[in-house]
Backbone as a printed PyTorch tensor [residue, N CA C, xyz], in Angstrom:
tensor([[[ 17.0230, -11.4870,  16.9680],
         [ 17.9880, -10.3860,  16.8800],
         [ 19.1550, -10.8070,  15.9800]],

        [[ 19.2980,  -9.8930,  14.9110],
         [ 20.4520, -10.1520,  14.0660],
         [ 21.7130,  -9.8850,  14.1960]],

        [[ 23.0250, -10.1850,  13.7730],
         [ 24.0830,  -9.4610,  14.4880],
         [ 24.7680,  -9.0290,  13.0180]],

        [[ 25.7930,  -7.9140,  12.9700],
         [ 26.0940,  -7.6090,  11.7010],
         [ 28.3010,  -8.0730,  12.4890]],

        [[ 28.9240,  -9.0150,  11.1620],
         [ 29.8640,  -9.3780,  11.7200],
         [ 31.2030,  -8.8470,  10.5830]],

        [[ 32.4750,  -8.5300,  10.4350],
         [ 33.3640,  -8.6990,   9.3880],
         [ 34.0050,  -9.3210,   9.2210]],

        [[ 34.5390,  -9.9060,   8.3780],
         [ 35.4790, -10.4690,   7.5050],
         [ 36.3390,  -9.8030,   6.6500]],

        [[ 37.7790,  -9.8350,   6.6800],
         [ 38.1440, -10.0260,   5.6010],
         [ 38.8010, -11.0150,   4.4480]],

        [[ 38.5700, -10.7250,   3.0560],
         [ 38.6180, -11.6260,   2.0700],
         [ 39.4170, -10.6320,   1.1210]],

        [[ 40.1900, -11.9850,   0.3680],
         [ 41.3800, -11.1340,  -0.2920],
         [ 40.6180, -10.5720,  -1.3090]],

        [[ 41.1760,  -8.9600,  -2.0550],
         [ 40.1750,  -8.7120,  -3.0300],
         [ 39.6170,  -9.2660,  -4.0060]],

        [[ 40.2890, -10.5100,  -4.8140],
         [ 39.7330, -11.3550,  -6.2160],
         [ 38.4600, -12.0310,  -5.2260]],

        [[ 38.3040, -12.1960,  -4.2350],
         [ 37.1210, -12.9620,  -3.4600],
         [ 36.2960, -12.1000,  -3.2100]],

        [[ 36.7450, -10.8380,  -2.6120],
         [ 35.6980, -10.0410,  -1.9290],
         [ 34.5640,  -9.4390,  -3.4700]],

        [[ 35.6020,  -8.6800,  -4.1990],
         [ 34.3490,  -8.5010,  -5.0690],
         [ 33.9140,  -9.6560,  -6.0840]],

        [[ 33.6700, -10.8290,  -5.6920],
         [ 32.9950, -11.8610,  -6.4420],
         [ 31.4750, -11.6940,  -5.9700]],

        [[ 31.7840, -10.9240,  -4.4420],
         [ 30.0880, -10.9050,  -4.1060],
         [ 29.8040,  -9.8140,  -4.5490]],

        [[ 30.0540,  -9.5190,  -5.5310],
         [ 29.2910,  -7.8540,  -6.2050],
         [ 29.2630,  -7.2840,  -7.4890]],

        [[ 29.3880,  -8.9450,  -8.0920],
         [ 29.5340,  -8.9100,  -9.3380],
         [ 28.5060,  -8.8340,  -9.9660]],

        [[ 27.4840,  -8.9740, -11.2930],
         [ 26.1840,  -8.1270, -11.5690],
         [ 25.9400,  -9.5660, -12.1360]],

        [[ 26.8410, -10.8090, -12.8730],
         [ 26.7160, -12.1930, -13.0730],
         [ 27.4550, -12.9230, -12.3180]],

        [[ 27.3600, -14.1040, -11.8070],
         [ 27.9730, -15.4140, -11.3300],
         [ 28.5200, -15.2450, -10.2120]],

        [[ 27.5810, -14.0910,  -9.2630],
         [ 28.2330, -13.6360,  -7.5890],
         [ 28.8780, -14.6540,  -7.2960]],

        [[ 29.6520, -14.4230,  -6.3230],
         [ 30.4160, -15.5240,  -5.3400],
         [ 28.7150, -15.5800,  -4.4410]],

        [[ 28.4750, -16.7580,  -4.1820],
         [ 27.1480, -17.2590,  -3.3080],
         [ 27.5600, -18.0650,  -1.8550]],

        [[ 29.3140, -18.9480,  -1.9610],
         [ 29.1250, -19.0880,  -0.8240],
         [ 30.5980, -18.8670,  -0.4110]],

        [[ 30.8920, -18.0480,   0.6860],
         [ 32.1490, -18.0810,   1.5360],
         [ 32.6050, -19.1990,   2.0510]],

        [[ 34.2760, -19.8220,   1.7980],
         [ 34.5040, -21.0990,   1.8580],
         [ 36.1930, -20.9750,   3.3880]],

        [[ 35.4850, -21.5270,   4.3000],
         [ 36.8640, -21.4010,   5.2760],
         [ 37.1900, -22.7040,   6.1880]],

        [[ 37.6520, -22.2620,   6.8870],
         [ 38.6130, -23.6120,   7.6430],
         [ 37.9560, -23.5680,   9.1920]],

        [[ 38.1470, -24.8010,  10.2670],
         [ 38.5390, -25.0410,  11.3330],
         [ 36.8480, -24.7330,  11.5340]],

        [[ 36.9440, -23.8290,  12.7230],
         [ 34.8700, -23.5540,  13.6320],
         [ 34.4500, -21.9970,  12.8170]],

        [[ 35.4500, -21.7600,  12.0350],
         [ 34.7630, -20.4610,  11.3560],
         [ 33.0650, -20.1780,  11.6190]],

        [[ 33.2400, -19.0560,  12.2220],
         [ 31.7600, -18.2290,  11.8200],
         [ 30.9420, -19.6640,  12.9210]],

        [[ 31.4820, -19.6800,  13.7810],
         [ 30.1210, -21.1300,  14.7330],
         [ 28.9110, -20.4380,  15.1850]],

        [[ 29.2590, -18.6750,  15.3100],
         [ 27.4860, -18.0180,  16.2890],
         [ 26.7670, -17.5170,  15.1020]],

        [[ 27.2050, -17.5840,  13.7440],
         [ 26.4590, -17.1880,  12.4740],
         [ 25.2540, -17.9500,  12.5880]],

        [[ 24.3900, -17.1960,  11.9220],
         [ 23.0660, -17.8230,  12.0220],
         [ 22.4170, -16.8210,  10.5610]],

        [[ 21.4600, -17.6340,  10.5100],
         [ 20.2330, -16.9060,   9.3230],
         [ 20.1090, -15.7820,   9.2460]],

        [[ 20.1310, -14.4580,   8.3880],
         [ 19.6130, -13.4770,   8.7370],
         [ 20.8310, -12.6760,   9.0280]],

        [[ 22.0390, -13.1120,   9.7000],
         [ 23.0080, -11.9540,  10.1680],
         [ 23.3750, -11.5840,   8.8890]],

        [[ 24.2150, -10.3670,   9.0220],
         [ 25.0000,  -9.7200,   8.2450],
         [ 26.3030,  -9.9910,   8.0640]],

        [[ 27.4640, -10.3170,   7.2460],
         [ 28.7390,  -9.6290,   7.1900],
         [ 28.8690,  -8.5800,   6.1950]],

        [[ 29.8190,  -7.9180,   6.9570],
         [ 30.0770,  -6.7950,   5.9130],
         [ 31.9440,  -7.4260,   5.2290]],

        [[ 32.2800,  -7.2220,   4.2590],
         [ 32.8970,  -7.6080,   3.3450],
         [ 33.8890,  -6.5250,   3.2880]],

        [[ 35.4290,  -7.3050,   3.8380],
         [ 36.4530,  -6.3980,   3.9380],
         [ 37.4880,  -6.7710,   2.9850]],

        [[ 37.9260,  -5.9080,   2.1640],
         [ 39.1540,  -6.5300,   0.8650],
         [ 40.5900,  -6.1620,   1.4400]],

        [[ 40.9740,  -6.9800,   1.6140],
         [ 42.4770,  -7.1510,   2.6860],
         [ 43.0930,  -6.4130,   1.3550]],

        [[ 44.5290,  -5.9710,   2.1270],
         [ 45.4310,  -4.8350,   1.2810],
         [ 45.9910,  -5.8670,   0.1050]],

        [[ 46.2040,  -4.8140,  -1.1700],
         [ 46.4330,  -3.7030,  -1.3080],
         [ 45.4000,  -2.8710,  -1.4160]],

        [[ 44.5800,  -3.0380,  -1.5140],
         [ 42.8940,  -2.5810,  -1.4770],
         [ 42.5170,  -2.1680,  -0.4080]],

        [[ 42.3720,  -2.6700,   0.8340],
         [ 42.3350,  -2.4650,   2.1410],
         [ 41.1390,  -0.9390,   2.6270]],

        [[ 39.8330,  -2.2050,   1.9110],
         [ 38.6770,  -1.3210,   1.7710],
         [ 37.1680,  -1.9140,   2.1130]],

        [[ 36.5790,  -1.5250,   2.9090],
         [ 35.1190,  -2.4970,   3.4660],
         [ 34.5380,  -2.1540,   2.2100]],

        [[ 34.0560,  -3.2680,   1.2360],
         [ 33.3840,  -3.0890,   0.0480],
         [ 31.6640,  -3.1300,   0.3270]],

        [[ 31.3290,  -3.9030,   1.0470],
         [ 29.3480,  -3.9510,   1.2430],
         [ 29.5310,  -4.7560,   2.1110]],

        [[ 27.7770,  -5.3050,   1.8120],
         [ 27.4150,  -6.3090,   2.7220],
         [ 26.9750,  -7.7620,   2.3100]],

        [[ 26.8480,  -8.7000,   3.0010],
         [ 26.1550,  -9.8850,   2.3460],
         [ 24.8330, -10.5670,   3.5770]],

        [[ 23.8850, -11.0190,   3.3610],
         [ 23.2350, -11.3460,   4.0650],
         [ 22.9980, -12.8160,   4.2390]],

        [[ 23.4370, -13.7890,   5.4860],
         [ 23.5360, -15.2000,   5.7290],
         [ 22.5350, -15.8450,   5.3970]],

        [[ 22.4010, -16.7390,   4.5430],
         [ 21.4690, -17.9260,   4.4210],
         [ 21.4240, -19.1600,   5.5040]],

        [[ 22.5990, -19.7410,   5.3840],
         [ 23.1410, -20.7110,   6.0040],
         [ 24.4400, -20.6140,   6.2740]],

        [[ 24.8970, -21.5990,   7.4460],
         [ 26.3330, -21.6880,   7.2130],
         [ 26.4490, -23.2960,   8.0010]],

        [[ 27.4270, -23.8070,   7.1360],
         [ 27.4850, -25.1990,   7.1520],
         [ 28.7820, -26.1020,   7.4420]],

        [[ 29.4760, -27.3680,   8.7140],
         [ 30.6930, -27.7920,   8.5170],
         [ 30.1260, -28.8490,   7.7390]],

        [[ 31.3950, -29.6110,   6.7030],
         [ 30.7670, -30.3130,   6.1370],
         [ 31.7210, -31.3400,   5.7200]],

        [[ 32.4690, -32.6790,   5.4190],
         [ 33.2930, -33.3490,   4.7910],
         [ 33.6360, -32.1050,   3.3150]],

        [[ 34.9500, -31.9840,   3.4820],
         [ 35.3840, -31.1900,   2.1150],
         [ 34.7600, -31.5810,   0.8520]],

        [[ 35.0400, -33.2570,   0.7170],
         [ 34.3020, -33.8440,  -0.4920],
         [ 32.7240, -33.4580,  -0.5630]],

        [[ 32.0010, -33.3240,   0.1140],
         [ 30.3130, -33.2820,   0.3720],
         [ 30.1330, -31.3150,  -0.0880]],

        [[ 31.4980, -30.5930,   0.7980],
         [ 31.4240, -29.2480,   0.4630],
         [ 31.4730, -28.9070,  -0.8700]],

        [[ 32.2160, -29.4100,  -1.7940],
         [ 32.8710, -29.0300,  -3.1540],
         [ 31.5330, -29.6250,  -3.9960]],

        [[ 30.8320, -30.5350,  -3.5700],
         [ 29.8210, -30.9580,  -4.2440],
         [ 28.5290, -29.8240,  -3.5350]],

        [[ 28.4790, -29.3060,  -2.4340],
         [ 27.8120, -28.4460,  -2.2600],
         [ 27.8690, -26.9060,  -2.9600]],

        [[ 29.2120, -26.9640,  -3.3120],
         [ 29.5730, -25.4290,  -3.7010],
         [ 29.0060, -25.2720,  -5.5660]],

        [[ 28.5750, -26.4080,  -5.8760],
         [ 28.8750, -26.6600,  -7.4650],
         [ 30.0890, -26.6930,  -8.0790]],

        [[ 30.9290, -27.5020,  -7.3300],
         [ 31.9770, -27.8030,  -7.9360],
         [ 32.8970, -26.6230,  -8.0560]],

        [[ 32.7250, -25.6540,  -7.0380],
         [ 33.6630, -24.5820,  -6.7700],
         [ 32.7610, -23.3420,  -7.7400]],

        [[ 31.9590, -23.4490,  -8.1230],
         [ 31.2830, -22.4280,  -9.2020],
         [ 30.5830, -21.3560,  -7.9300]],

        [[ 29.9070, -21.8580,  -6.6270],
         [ 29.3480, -20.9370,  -6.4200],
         [ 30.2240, -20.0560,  -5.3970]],

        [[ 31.2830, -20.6590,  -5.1140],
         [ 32.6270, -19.7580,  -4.2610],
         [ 33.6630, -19.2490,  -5.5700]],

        [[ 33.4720, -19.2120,  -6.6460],
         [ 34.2010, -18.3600,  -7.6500],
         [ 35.6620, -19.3440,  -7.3240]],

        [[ 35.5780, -21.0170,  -7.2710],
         [ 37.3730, -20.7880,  -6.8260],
         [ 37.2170, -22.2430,  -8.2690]],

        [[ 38.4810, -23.0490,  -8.3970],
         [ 38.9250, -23.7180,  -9.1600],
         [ 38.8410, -25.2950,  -8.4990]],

        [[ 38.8930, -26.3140,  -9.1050],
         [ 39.3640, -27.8720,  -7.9170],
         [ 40.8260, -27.2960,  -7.8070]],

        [[ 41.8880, -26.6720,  -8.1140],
         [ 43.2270, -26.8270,  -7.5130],
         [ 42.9900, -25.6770,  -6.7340]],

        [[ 42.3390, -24.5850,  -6.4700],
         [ 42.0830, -23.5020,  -5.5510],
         [ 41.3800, -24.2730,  -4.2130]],

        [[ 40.8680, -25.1880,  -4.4010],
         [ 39.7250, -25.6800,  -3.2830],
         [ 40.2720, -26.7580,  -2.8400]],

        [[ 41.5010, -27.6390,  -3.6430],
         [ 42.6450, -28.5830,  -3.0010],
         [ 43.2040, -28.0080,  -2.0090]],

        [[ 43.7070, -27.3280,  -3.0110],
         [ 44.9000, -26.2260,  -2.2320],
         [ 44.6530, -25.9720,  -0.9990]],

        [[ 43.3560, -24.7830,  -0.6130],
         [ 43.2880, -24.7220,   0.3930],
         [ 42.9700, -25.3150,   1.5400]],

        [[ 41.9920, -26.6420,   0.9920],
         [ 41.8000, -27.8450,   2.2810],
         [ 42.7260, -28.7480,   2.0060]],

        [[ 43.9280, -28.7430,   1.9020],
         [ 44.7750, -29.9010,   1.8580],
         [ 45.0880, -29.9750,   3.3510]],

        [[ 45.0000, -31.2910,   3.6000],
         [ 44.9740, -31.9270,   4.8370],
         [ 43.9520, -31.5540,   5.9350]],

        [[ 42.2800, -30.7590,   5.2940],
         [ 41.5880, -30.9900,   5.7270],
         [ 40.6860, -32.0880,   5.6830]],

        [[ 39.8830, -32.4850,   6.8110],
         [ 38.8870, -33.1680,   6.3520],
         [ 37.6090, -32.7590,   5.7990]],

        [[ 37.3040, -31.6270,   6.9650],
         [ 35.6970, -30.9840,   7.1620],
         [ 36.2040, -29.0100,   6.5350]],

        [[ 34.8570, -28.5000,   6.0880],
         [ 35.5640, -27.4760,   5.8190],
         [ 34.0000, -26.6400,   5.9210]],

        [[ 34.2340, -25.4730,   6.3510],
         [ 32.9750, -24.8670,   6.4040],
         [ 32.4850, -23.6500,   4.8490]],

        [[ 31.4850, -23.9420,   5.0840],
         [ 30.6850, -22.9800,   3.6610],
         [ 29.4280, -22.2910,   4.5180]],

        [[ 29.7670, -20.5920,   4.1120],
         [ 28.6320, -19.9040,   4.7170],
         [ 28.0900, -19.4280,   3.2920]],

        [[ 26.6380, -19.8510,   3.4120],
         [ 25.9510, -19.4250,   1.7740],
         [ 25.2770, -17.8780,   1.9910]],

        [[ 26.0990, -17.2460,   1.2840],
         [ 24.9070, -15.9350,   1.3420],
         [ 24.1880, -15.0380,   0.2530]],

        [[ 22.8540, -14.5110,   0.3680],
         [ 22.8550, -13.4240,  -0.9400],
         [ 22.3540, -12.5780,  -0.2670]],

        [[ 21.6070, -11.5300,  -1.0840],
         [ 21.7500,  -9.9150,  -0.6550],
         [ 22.5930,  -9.3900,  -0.9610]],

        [[ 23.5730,  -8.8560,  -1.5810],
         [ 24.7750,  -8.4300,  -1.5290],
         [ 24.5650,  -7.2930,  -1.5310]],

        [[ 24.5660,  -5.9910,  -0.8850],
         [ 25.2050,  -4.5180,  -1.2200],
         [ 26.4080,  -4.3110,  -1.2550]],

        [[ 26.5030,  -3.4920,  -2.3930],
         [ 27.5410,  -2.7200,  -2.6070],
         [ 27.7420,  -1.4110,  -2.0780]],

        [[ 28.3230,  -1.3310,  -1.2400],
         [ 28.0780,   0.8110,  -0.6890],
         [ 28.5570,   1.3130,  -1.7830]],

        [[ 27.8880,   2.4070,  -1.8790],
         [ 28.0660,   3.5640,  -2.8290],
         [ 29.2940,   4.1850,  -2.8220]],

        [[ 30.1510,   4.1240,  -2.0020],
         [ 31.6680,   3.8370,  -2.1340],
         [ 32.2790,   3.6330,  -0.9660]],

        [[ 33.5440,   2.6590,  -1.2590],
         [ 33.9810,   1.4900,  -0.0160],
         [ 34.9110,   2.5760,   0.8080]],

        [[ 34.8260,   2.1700,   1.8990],
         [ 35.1700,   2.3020,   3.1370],
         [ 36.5330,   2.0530,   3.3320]],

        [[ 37.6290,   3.3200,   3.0510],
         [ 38.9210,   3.1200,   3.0470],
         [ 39.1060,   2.4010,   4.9520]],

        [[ 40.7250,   1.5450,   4.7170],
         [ 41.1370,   1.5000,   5.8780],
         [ 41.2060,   2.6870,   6.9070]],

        [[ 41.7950,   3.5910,   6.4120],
         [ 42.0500,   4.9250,   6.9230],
         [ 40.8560,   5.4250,   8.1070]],

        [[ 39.8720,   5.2530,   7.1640],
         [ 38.2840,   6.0940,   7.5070],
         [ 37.9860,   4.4780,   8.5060]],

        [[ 38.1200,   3.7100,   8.3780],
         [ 37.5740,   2.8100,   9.4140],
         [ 38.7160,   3.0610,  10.8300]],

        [[ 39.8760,   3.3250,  11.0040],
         [ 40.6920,   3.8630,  11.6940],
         [ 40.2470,   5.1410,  12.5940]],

        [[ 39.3140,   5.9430,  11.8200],
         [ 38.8940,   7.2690,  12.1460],
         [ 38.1130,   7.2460,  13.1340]],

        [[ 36.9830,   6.0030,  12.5280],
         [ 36.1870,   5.6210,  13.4150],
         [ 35.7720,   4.9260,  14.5000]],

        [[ 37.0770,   3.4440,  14.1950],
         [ 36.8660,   2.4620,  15.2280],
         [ 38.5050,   2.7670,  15.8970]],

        [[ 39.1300,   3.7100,  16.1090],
         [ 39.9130,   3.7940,  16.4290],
         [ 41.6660,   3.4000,  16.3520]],

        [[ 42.6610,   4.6470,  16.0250],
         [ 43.6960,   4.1620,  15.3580],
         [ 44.1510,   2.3940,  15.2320]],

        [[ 44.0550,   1.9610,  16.3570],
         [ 45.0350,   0.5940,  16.4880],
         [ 43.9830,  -0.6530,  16.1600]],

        [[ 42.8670,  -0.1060,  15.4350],
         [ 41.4430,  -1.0400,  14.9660],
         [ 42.3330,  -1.9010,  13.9280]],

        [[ 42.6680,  -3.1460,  13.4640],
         [ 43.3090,  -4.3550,  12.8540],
         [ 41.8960,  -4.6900,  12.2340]],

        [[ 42.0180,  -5.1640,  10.6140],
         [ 40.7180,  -5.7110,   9.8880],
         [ 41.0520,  -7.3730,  10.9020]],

        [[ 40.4880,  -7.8840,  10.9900],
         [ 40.1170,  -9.4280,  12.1190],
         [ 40.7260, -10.5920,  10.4990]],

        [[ 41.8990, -11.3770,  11.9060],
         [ 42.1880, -12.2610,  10.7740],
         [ 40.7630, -13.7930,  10.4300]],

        [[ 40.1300, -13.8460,  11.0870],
         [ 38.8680, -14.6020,  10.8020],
         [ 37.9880, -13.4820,  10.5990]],

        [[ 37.2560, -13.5010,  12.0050],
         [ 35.5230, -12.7830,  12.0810],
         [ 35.7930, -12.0410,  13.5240]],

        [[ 34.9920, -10.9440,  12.9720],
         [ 34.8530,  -9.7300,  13.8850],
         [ 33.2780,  -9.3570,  14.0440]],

        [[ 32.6490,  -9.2860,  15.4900],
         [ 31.2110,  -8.8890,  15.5010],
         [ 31.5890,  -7.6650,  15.7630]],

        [[ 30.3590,  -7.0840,  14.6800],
         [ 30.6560,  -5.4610,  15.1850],
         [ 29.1900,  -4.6700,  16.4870]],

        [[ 29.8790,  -3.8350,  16.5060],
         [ 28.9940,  -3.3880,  18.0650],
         [ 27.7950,  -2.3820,  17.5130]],

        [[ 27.2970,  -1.9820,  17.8660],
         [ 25.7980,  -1.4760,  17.3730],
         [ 26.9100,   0.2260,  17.2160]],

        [[ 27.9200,   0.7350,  18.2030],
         [ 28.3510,   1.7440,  17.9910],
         [ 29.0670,   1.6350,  16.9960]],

        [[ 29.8400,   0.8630,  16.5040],
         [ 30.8470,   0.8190,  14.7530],
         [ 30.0770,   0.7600,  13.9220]],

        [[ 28.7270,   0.1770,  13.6430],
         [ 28.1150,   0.5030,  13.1170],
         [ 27.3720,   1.8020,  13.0100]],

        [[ 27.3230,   2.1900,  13.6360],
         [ 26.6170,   3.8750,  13.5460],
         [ 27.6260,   4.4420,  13.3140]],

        [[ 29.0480,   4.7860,  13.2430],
         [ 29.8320,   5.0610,  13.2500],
         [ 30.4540,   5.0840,  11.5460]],

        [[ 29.7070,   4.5800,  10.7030],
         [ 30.1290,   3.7770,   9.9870],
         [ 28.8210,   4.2170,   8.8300]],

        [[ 27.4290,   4.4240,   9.7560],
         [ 26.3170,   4.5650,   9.2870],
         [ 25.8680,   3.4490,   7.9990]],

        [[ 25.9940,   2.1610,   8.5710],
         [ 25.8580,   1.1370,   7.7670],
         [ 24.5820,   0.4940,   8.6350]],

        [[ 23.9810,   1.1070,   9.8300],
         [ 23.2860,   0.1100,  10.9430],
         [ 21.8060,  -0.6240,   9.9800]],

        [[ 21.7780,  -1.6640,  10.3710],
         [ 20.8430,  -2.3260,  10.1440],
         [ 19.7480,  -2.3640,  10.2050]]])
């Protein structure tokens, strides 16, 4: 059984997974991120404001903790998370371990999913999740994105 989960990612990240060359391939985060992810699930891909729009989906390969140094050599040297070595300093400075969830599949919905309209549906005081959010088989129908 698969689970479909969200994220949001600032927009220069989010649409890297929906680009037509050099997708973003792996999502790069901190601390136990994403620990019940598994093969096969879904996230759907939220572009934090000013955008503040569910863009698609991506489908999990793997997801991995890893020594930062071992990650950055996993990522291709930051090529397959779209980031820079001072973007990938930056953000693990004074980490050790850092997690990478690899995914492809990417859809793009045929057009993204204002904040507003996710409000409509999952209810006014619904917050995009500052990590990860599993969504319920009803937000998804709701949403008509179900799996």
């Amino acid at each position: 059984m698969t689970s479909t989960y969200l994220i949001s990612v600032k927009p220069k990240w989010a649409d890297a997974f929906f680009l037509d060359r050099d997708t973003k391939t792996i999502e790069l985060r901190k601390g136990n991120f994403g620990a019940s992810l598994k093969p096969g699930d879904t996230i759907a891909i939220y572009a934090t404001l000013p955008v503040g729009e569910l863009l698609g989906t991506v489908r999990i390969l793997k997801r991995e903790s890893l020594a930062v140094d071992r990650l950055w050599q996993q990522s291709e040297q930051g090529q397959l998370a779209r980031v820079s070595r001072q973007q990938f300093d930056t953000y693990y400075a004074s980490q050790i371990f850092g997690v990478g969830v690899w995914v492809n599949a990417a859809e793009l919905f045929p057009s993204p999913i204002a904040l507003c309209r996710l409000r409509q549906n999952w209810g006014p005081r619904w917050q995009p999740p500052q990590q990860i959010q599993q969504l319920t088989s009803e937000q998804l129908l709701a949403l008509n994105i179900a799996r």
